[in-house]
C-alpha positions as CSV (number, residue, x, y, z in Angstrom):
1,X,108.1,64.1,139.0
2,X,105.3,66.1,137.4
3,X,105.8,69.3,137.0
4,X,104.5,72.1,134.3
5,X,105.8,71.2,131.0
6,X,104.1,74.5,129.4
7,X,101.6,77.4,130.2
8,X,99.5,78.3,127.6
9,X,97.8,82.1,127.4
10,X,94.5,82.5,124.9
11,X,95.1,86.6,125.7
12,X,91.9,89.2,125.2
13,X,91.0,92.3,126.1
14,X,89.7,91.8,129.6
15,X,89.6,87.9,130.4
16,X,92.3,86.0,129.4
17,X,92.2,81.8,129.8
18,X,95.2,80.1,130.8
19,X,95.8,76.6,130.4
20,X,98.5,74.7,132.5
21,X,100.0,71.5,131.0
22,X,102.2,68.9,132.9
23,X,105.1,67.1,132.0
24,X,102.7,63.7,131.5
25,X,100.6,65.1,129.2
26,X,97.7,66.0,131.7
27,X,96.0,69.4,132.3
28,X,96.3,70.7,135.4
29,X,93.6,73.7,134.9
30,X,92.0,75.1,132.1
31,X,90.3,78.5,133.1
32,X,89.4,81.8,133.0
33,X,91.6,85.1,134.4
34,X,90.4,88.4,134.6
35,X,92.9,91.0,133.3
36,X,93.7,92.3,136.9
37,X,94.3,88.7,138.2
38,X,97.0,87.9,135.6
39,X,100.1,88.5,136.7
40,X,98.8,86.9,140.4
41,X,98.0,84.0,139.2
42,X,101.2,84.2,136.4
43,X,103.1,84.8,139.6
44,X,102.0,81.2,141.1
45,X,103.9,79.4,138.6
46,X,108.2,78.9,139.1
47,X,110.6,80.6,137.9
48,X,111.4,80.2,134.3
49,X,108.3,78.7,133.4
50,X,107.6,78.5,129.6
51,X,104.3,80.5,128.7
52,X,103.1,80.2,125.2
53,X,100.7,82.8,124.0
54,X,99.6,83.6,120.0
55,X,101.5,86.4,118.4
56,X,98.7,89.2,118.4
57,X,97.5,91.5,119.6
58,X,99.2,93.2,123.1
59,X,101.3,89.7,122.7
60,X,104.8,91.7,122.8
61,X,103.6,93.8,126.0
62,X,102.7,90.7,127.9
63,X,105.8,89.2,126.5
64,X,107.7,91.3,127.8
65,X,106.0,92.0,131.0
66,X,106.9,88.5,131.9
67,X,110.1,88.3,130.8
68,X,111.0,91.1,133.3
69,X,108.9,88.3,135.7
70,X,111.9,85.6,135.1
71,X,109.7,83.8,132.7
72,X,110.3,82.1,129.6
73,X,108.2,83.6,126.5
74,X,107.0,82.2,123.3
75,X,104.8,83.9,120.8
76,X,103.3,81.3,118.3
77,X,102.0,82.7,114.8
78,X,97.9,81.9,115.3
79,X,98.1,80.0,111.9
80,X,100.2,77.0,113.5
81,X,97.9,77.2,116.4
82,X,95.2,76.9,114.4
83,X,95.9,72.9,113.2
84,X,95.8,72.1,117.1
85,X,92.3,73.5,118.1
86,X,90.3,70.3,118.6
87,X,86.1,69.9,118.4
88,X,84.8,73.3,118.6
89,X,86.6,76.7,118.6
90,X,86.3,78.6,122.3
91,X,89.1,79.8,124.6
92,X,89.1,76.3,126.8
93,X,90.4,74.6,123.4
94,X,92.5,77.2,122.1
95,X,94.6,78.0,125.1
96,X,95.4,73.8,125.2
97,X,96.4,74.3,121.3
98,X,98.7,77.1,122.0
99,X,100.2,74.5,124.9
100,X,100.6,72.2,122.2
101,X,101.9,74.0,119.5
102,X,104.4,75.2,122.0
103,X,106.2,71.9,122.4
104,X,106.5,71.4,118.8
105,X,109.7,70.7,117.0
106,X,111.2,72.9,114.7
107,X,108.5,75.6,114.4
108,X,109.2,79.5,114.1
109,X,108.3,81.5,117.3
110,X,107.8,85.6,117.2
111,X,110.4,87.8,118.9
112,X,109.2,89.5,121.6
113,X,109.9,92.6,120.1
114,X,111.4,95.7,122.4
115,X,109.6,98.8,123.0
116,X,112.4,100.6,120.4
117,X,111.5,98.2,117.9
118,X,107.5,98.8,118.5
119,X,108.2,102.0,118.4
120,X,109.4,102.3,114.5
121,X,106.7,99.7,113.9
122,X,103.6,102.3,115.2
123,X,105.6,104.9,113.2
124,X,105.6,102.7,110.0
125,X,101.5,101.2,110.6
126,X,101.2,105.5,111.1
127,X,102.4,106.5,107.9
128,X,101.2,103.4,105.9
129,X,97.8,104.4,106.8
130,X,98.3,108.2,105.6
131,X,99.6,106.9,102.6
132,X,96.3,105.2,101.7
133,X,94.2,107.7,102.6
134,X,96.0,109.8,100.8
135,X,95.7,107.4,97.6
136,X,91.7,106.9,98.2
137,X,92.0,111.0,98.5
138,X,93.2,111.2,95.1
139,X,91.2,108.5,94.0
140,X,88.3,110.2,94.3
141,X,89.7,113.4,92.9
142,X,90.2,112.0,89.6
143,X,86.8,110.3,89.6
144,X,85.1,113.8,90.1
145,X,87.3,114.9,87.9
146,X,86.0,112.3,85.3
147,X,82.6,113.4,85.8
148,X,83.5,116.5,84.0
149,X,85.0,115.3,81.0
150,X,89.0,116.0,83.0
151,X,91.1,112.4,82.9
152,X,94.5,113.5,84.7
153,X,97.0,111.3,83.9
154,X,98.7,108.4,86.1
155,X,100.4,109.1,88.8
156,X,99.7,111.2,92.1
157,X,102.5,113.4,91.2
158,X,100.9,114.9,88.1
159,X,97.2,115.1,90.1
160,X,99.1,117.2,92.4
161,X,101.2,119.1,89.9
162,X,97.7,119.8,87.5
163,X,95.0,120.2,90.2
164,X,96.1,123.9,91.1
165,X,95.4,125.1,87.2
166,X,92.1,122.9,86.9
167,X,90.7,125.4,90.0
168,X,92.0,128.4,88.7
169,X,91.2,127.9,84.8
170,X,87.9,129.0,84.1
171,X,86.9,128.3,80.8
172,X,86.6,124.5,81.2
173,X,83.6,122.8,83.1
174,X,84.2,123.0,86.1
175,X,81.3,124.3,88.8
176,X,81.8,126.7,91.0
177,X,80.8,124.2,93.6
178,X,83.5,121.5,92.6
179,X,85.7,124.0,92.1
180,X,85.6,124.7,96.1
181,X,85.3,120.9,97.3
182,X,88.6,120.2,94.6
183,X,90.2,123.1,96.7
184,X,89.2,121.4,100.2
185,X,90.4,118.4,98.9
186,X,93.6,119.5,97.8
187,X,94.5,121.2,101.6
188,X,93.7,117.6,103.0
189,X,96.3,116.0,100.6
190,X,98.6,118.9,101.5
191,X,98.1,118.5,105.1
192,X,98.9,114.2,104.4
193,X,101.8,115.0,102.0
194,X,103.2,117.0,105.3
195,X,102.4,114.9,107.6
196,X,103.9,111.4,105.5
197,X,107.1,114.0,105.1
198,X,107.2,114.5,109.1
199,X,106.8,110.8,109.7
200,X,109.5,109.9,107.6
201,X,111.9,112.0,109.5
202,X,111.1,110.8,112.6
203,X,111.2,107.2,111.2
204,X,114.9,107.8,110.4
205,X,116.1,109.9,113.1
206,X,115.0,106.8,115.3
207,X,116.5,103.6,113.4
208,X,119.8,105.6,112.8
209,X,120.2,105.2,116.8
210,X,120.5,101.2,116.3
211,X,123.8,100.9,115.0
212,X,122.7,98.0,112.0
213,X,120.9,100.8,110.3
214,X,123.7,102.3,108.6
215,X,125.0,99.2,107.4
216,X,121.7,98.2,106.0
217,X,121.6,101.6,103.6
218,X,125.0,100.0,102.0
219,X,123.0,97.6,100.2
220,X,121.9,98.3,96.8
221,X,118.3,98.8,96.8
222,X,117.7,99.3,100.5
223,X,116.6,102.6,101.4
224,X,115.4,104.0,104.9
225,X,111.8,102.7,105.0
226,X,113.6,99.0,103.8
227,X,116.2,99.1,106.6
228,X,113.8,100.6,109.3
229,X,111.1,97.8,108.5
230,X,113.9,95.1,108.9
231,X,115.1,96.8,112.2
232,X,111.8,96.8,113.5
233,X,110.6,93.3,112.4
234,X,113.4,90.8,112.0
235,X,115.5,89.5,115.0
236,X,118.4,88.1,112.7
237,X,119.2,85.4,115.6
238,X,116.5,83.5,115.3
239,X,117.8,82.5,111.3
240,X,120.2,80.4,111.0
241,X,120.7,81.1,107.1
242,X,119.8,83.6,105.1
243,X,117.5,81.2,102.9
244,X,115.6,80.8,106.3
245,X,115.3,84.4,106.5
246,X,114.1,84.6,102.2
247,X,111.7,81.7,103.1
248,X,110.2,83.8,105.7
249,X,109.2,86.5,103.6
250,X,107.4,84.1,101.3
251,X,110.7,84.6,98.7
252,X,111.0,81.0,98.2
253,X,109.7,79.0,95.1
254,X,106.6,76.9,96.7
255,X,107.7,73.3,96.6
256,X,105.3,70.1,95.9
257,X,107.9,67.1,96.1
258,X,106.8,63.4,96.6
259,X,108.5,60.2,95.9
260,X,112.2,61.6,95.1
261,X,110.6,64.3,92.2
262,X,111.1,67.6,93.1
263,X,108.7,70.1,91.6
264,X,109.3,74.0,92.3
265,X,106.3,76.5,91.4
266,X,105.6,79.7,92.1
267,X,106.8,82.0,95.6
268,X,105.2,80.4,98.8
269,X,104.2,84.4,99.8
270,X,104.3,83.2,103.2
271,X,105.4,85.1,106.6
272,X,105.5,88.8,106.8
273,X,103.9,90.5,103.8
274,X,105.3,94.1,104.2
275,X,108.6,93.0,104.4
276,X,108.2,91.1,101.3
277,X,106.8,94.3,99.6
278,X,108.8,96.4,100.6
279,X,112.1,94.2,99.5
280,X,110.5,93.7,96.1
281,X,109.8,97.8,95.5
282,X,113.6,97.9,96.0
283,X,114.6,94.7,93.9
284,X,112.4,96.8,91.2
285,X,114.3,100.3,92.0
286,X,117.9,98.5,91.2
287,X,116.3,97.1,88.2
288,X,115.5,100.2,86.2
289,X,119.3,100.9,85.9
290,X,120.3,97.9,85.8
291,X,121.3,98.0,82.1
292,X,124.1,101.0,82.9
293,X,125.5,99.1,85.8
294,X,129.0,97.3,84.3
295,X,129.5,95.4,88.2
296,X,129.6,92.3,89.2
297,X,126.2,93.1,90.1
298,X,125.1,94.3,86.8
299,X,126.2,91.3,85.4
300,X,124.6,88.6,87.8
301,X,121.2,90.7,86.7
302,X,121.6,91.0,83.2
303,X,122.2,87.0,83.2
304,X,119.3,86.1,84.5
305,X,117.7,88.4,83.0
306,X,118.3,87.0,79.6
307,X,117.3,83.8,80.4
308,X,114.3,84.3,82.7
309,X,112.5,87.3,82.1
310,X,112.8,90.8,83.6
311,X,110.0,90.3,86.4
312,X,111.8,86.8,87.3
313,X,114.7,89.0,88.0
314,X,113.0,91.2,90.3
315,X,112.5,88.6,92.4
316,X,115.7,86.6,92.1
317,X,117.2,90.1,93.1
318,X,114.6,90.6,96.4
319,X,115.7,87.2,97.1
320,X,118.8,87.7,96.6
321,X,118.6,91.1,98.6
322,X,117.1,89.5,101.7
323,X,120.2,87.1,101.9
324,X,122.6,89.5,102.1
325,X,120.5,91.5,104.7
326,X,120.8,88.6,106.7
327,X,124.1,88.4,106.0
328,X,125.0,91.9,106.8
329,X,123.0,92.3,109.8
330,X,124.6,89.2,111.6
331,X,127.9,90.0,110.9
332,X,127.2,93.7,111.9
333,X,130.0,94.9,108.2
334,X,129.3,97.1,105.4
335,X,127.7,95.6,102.2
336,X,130.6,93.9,100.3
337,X,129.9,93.8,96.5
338,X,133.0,91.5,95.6
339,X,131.6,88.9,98.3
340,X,127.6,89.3,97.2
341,X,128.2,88.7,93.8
342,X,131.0,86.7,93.2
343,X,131.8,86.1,89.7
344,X,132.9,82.3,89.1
């Protein structure tokens, strides 16, 4: 009997093209929806039908608007769907490549991820984006600063810490017109500094309601912007190791094997970059004092360390640090130091 095999969704802003494949391989229809006709025509289809879509854009809303349906949901990352899209590139061919990479073997889908979970993840994209302007904010200080003959040293800290007594000291050369944008300037990085400060509350007054949170701020290194972006990002079922969980963050050494030889290089830096950064800002935070730690943990750095380098070690220890999240976040326990760092 043929029957729909898989439902493809190419989803924009107002028409969306929706592809039906059959169990033998044929299309069934291949067309266009308007926005307003979706879920009418979605609701044509029987229950638990698969329906494939690229993980973009409103992907999670309509995700979850039709799990609610009774249908089955996958979110494909748009670089696998990419290698499917045959001749030219329009929404015809791309819904039929999301209906293909669908079906394949082995591949990682998205999460649909819940409206909590998008909610710490609009609160993060929030304050990431204050946090650049405020860096292109002081950016441009120094460089009028420059202008003058005034080089402040690095770090925002000591712009914000010096920029009060370069407006008020008047014998160096300052104008009186700079003088008043430096002050103008300085109220907007203020009003940021405030508002980063605020976001950061309210980013962990709402991951401390999932119950994993806690558990994650066990783990050396992990602080409340590391354990909120894992809450919000990773769903820890869909992992069956913590290597697959590493290898996802592009933690992994990139691998170039043929004919039995197995050749390691460099990290892949594939799958989600922020989590990756973030990991590795906290691998580099345990590292400073990582020569008056006397632990088992202390020890397994200063090893490597020896032999590979202090910036190898980093990233053996963000490695490292994404296993055990995995770890601790599946079995739902406290960070044990005696099992994460055995000593053989």
């Amino acid at each position: 009997m043929n029957t729909i095999r898989v439902v493809g969704i190419d989803i924009a802003k107002s028409v969306f093209q929706v592809c039906v494949w059959m169990t033998d391989g044929s299309v069934a229809w291949n067309k266009k929806v308007s926005r307003q006709k979706l879920l009418d025509t979605v609701r044509q289809f029987p229950p638990s039908t698969l329906i494939a879509m690229e993980a973009c854009s409103t992907s999670h809303f309509w995700g979850r608007t039709l799990q609610s349906m009774g249908y089955q949901v996958r979110l494909i990352p748009a670089q696998h769907v990419k290698a499917f899209v045959r001749h030219q590139k329009n929404d015809a061919n791309d819904a039929l490549a999301i209906c293909e990479t669908a079906c394949r073997p082995e591949l990682h889908f998205v999460s649909v991820k819940s409206t909590e979970q998008q909610d710490i993840k609009a609160l993060r994209s929030a304050r990431q984006l204050m946090v650049e302007q405020r860096t292109a904010l002081a950016n441009q200080l120094r460089s009028l600063l420059a202008e003058y003959g005034i080089i402040i040293p690095v770090g925002i800290q000591r712009l914000q810490q010096q920029l009060p007594d370069l407006i008020e000291d008047a014998s160096n050369s300052i104008t009186f017109t700079l003088r008043r944008l430096l002050s103008a300037l300085r109220e907007d990085m203020l009003a940021l500094n405030d508002r980063i400060t605020g976001l950061d509350s309210e980013i962990t007054a709402l991951s401390a309601q999932q119950t994993s949170y806690c558990h994650l701020l066990t783990i050396p290194g992990v602080g409340p912007l590391i354990a909120a972006a894992f809450i919000s990002e990773v769903n820890v079922a869909e992992f069956s190791s913590g290597r697959d969980l590493s290898a996802w963050c592009g933690l992994v050494p990139r691998q170039h094997s043929s004919g039995g030889k197995q050749k390691l290089s460099s990290l892949t830096k594939n799958g989600n970059r922020s989590l990756r950064t973030l990991i590795i800002h906290g691998a580099r935070a345990v590292m400073r004092c990582v020569q008056k730690r006397d632990d088992s943990l202390g020890r397994w750095l200063k090893g490597i360390e020896s032999r590979r380098g202090f910036l190898k070690a980093t990233v053996a220890l963000a490695n490292k640090l994404t296993r055990i999240i995995w770890r601790v976040l599946t079995d739902s326990v406290d960070f044990n130091m005696n099992k994460a760092f055995a000593m053989n």
